[in-house]
N, C-alpha and C positions, 0 to 999 in steps of 0.2 A: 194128885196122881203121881205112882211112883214113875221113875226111869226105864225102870225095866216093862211097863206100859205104850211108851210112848215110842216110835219107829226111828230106827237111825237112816240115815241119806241110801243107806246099801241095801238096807229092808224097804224101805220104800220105792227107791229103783226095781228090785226085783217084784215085788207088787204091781208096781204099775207096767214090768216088761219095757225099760228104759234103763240107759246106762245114769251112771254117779252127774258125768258131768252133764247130763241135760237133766239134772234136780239143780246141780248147782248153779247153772245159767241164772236160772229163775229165782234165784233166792234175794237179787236182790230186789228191794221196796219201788223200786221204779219200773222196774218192767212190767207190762202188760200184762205177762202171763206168773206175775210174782205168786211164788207158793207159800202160803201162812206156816212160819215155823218157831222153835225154841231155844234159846241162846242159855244152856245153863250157865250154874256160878264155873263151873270146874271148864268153861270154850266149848264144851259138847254141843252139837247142833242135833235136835229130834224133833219130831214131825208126832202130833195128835190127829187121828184118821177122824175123829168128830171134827175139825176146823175145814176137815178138805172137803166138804157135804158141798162146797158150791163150788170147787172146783172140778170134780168129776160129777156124774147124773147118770144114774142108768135109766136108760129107753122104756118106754114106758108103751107106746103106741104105734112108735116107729121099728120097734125089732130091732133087731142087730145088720142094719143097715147105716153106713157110715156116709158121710155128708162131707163138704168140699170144705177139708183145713181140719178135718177132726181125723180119730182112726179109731176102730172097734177092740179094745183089747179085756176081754174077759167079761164081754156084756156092757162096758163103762166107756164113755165118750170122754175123751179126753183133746186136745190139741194136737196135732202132726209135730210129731219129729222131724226137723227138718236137719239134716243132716251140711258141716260144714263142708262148703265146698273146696278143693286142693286147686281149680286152674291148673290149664297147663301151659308151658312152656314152651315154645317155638319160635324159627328160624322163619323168616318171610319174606322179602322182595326178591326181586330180580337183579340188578345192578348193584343196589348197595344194601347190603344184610341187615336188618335190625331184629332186635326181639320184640317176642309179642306175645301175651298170655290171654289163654283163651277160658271161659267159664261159661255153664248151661245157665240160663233164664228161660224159666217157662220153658218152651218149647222153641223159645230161640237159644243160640249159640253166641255169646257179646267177645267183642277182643278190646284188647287196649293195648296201644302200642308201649313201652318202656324204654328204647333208646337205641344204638347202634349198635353193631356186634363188633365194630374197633373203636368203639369207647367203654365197651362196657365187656367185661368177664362175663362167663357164666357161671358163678357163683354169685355177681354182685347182680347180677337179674334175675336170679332165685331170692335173694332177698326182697329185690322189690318185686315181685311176685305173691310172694307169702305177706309182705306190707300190704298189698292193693287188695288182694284177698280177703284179708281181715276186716277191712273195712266195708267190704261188700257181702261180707256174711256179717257183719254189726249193724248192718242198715237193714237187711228182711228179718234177723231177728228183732229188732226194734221195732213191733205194730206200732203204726197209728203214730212213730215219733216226727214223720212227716208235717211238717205246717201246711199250711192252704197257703195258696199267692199272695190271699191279703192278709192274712198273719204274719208270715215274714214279709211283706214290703211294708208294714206298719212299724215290724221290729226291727227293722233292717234300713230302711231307706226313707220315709215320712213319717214324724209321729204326729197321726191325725189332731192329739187333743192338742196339742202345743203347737200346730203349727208351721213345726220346721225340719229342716232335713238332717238326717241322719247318718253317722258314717257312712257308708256305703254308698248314698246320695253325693255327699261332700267331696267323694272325689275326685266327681263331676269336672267340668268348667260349669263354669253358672248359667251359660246359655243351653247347655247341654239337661242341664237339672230340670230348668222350668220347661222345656220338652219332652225328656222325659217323664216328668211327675205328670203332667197335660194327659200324654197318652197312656199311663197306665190307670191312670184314675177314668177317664174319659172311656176310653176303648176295651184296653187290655183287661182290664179288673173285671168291668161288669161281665164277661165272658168267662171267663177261667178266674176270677177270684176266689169262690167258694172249692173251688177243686183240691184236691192235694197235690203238692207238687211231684211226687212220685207217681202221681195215679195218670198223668196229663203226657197223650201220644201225642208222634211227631203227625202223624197223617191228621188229626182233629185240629191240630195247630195250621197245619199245611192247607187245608181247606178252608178253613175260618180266613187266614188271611188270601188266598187268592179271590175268596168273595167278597174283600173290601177295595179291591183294584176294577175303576171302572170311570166313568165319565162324572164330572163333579152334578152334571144336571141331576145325574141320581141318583144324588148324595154318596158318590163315592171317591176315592181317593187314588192319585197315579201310581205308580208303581214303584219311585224314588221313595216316597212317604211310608209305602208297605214293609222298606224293606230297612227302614228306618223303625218302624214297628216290632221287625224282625230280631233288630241290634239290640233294641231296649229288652225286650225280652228275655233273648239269648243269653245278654249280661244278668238279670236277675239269675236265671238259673245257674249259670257260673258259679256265681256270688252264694248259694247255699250249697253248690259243692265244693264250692272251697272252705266254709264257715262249719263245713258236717251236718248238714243240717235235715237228713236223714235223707239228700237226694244222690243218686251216684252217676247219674249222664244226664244230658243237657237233652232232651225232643228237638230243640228249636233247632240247633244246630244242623241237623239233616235237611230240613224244609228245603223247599225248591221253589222259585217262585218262575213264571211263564217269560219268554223271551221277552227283552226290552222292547219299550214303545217306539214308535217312532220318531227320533230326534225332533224338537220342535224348532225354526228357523229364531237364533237369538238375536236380540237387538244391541249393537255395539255400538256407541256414540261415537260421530265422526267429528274431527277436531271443528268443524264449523257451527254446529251443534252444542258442543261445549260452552262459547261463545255467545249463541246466541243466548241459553239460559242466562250466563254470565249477567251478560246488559242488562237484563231483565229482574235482576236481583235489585230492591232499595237499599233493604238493610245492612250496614257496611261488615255486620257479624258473620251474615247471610254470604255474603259475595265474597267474604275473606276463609270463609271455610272454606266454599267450594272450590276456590280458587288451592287451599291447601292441599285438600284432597286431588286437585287436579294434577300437580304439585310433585307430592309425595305415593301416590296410591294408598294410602292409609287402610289400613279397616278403619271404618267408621266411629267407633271405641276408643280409637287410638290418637284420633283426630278430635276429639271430645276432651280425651287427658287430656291435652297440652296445656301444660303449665310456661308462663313465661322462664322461668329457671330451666325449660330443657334447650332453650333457645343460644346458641353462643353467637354474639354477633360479630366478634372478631376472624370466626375460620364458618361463618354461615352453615353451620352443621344442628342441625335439629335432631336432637334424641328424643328417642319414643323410650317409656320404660313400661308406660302405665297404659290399661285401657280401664273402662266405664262399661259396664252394662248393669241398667236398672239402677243406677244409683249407686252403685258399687263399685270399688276400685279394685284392678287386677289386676296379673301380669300378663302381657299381649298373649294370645295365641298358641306360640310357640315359642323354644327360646332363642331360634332365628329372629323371633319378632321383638326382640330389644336391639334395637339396631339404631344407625346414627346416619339421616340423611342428608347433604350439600346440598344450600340451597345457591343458585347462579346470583350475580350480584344483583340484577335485576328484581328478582323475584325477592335479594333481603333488603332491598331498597322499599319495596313496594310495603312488606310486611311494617318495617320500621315505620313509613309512613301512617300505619294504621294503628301500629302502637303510640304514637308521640300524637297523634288528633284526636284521637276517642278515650285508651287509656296511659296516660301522662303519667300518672300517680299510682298506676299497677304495681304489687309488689309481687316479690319471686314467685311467689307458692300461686297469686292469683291465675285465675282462670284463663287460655289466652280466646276465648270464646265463653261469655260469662252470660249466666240467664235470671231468674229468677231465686230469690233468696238463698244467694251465696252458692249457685250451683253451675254447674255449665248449663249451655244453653240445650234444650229438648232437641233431640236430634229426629224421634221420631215425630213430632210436632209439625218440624221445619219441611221434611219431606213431605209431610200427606196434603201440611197448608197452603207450600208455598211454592216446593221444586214441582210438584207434579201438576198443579195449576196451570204454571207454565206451560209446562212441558205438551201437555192439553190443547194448551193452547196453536203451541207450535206443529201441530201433528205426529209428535212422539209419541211413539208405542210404551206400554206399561215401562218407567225407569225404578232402579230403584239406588242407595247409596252404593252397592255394591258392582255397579256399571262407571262407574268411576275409577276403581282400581281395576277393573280390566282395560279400562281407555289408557291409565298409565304404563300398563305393561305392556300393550298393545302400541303404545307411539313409541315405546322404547326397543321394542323390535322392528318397528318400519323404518326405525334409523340407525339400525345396524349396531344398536347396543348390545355388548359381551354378555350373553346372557349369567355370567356369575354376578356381574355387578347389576345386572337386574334382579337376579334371588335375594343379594345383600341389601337391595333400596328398600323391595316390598316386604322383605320378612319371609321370604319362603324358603323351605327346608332341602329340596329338592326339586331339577332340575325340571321332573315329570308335572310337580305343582304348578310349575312356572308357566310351563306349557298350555295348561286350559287356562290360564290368565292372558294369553299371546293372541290375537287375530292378526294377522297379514291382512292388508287394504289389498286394494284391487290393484292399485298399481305395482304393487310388488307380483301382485296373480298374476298379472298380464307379463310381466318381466319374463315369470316362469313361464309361462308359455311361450312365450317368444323363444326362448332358452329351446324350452322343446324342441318346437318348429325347427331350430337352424339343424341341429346337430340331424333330426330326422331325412330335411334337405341334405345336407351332406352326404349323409349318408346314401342318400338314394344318387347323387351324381357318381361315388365311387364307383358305385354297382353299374350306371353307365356306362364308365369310362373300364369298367371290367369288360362289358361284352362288346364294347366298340374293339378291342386290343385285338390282335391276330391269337389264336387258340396255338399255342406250341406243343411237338407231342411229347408226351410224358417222358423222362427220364429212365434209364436202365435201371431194373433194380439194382442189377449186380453191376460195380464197375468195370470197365473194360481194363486191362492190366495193357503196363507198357510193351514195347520190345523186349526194353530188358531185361523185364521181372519175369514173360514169358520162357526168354531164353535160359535164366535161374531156374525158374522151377523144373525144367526138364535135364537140368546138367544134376540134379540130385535125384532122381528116377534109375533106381539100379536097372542094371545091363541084366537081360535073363543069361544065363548060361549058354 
C-alpha cells in the first residue's frame, strides 16, 4: 500500500470529527483505547482505515442512538471525548486564606486544598494546580488502570505466594502488621476485594462498617475495633494515591462512624493486689519479671529484651533499647522508649540476688529472663497459665500485662511524682499519653473533695458575714468639691457687663 493511501493523524481527526491531540493520546500501546497505526522509515505516523474495522462499528439495529461512554458521529460509535479539565483557582476561609482548586466529577464538584495564601504566591498555586490537574485528568483517561483491593494489597503489602510482607506492609511496627494483614484478609478483603479501588464510595464503606459495631454475642465487634478497621483501610487507599496507582481520593476517609459507647468501668490494680499475685508466684523467673514490670512499667516487650548487659550495677540504671514481639527483636515503641531507668538500692539488691542464685555463669548478651532453647521466656504462655489463674483465683477481674504499666504510672502520681520524670521512666512521648496511663486512688479523690468542700464553706460564711454587716448608702457619684475649689471655680466666672 502506497503513502499516499494510508491517513495522516489530521485526516483522520477530521474523519472522525476529533482534534490531533485526542488521536495522539491514544496512540500509545498501553492505553485502553490505543489506535492501530504506522511508523514509516522517514518518523511519518498514518493510520490504515481497514485496521480501525474494530475500533469504530456502525449501528446496525440500534440507529443512531448513542449509549453512555460512546457519541454518534457520522452513523459510527466511537468512545466520548472527554475533554481535559483546567480546575479552578480560589481564595477560601475565613480567618486565615488558603488556596484551593476546584474540578467537576460526574455531577459532583471535588476541591483540594494546596496551601496558604502567605506561604504561597499566586503563581506558585497556579502551578500546583495545573500539577494536580494532570494527574486527575491522567487517572479517567486511564480505563481500567485501577487495581482491585486485592490486586494491590498482593502487590503492595502481602505476597500471598511467599508468604511475607511487603514494602508498604514493612513499614508497619510488627504488631501493627499482624493486625492489619488479620483484618484485611479476614474482614476487609472478602468485602470490597474484587472491587476497583476507584470504583468503592465512601457511603458503601460507611454502612458496611457501622453494621460490624454491635455486641460480641452476635458476632460483632465494639466500636474501638471499627475504627481500627477504619485506619487500616484508609492507609491502603493512601498508599495507591501516593504510589499513582490510578486512584485520586481516599472514600474511607470521609466515613463517620456513630457516637462512642459507653465507657466501660476499667480495672486498675491496687498495690495490695500486686502483692498478692507476687506471693503467689513459684517460679523465680515468674516472680522476678513481675516484680520488674512492677518496677519499671515496661511494655511487656521491653521487659522480655533484657539482656543482662543493659543492666549497670554500679549507678543501678537499667537501659531498655530492645523489645520482642513474636520472636523478633525491635526498637521499643517510640524513641522516648529507649530510655534508662534507676533502680533504688533495694530493688538492685533483690535483682542481684537473683542473678548470683539461679544464673551465676550468665553472660552479657544472655537472657535476664530465659526460657526454652535459647530464647526468653513465653510471655504470652506465663499470663494465660499462670498470672490469670491466679488472679481467678483471687477475685480479679479479666488482668492482662498491660495493667501493670498503668499500676506503675498510677503509684507514681499518688506520690507526687514530676510528671516529666514519669514520661522519662515509662517511655512516653507526651504529656497527654501519660495521662490515660495516670489513675488517682481514692484517697487522693477524697483529698479533692475535701479541697472542695472547704473553699465552698468559706465561701458561703463570707456571704454571712456580708449580710450580717450594716448595709451603708451608696456613694456620690460626683464628688463633693472643697471650699476652696468652690470658691476658685467662681473667681474664674466672667462678670456680665
Amino acid at each position: 500500500m502506497q503513502e499516499t493511501e494510508l491517513l495522516t493523524v489530521f485526516e483522520l481527526a477530521g474523519q472522525w470529527n476529533v482534534s490531533a491531540d485526542f488521536i495522539y493520546r491514544r496512540m500509545n500501546p498501553l492505553d485502553p483505547q490505543y489506535i492501530p497505526h504506522l511508523r514509516l522509515p522517514n518518523g511519518r505516523i498514518r493510520f490504515d482505515d481497514r485496521l480501525l474495522g474494530g475500533y469504530l462499528h456502525i449501528p446496525q439495529t440500534r440507529g443512531n442512538v448513542a449509549t453512555v461512554g460512546s457519541t454518534v458521529r457520522g452513523g459510527r460509535y466511537m468512545p466520548t471525548r472527554q475533554r481535559d479539565r483546567q480546575g479552578t483557582l480560589r481564595k477560601r476561609g475565613r480567618r486565615r486564606k488558603y488556596w484551593e482548586v476546584a474540578w467537576p466529577e460526574g455531577e459532583k464538584r471535588r476541591s483540594k486544598k494546596l496551601g496558604w495564601c502567605d506561604e504561597m504566591t499566586k503563581s506558585q498555586a497556579g502551578k500546583g494546580k495545573r500539577d494536580f490537574m494532570l494527574k486527575v485528568n491522567q487517572q479517567r483517561e486511564e480505563v481500567g488502570e485501577s487495581l482491585t483491593l486485592t490486586e494491590f494489597w498482593e502487590s503492595h503489602y502481602w505476597d500471598e505466594a511467599k508468604k511475607e510482607a511487603l514494602d508498604e506492609l514493612k513499614t508497619k511496627r510488627p504488631s501493627t502488621q499482624r493486625d492489619m494483614k488479620n483484618a484485611m484478609r479476614q474482614i476487609l478483603l472478602p468485602r470490597f476485594g474484587n472491587r476497583r479501588m476507584d470504583s468503592i464510595k465512601t457511603g458503601e464503606v460507611q454502612s458496611y462498617l457501622i453494621s460490624l459495631i454491635g455486641s460480641s454475642k452476635a458476632g460483632k465487634v465494639c466500636r474501638k475495633t471499627v475504627l481500627k478497621l477504619k485506619a487500616y483501610l484508609s492507609s491502603v487507599f493512601s498508599a495507591a494515591i501516593r504510589l499513582d496507582c490510578g486512584v485520586i481520593r481516599n472514600p474511607v476517609r470521609a466515613v463517620r462512624l456513630p457516637a462512642d459507647e459507653p465507657a466501660k468501668t476499667k480495672f486498675v490494680l491496687d498495690d495490695l493486689q500486686t502483692q498478692q499475685i507476687a506471693e503467689s508466684l513459684e517460679d523465680p523467673r515468674h516472680k522476678m519479671m513481675w516484680n520488674m514490670n512492677l518496677w519499671m512499667g515496661n511494655r511487656i516487650g521491653e521487659t522480655r529484651a533484657l539482656r543482662w548487659k543493659s543492666i549497670d550495677w554500679e549507678t543501678g540504671r537499667v537501659t531498655v533499647t530492645e523489645s520482642l514481639f513474636e520472636g523478633k527483636s525491635n526498637k521499643p515503641k517510640t524513641k522516648a522508649g529507649e530510655r534508662g531507668v534507676v533502680l533504688n538500692e533495694a530493688q538492685l539488691a533483690e535483682l542481684r540476688e537473683y542473678e548470683q542464685k539461679h544464673y551465676p555463669d550468665a553472660k552479657p548478651d544472655g537472657w535476664v529472663f530465659p526460657g526454652k532453647r535459647n530464647r526468653p521466656i513465653d510471655t504470652g504462655w506465663f499470663m494465660t497459665e499462670v498470672i490469670k489463674p491466679i488472679a481467678a483465683k483471687l477475685g480479679f477481674p479479666e488482668i492482662h500485662w498491660h495493667a501493670l504499666r498503668h499500676w506503675n504510672n498510677s503509684a507514681m502520681l499518688n506520690s507526687g511524682i514530676d510528671p516529666a520524670v514519669r514520661m522519662k521512666r515509662v517511655g512516653h512521648v507526651s504529656v497527654r499519653t501519660n495521662l490515660i496511663y495516670s489513675h488517682a486512688d481514692d484517697t487522693l479523690q477524697r483529698a479533692a473533695s475535701e479541697a472542695i468542700w472547704q473553699r465552698l464553706q468559706l465561701a458561703k460564711q463570707r456571704l454571712q458575714q456580708q449580710k450580717a454587716e450594716p448595709q451603708t448608702p451608696p456613694s456620690a457619684s460626683v464628688p463633693l468639691l472643697s471650699e476652696a475649689q468652690t470658691e476658685a471655680r467662681f473667681e474664674r466666672i466672667p462678670l456680665s457687663a
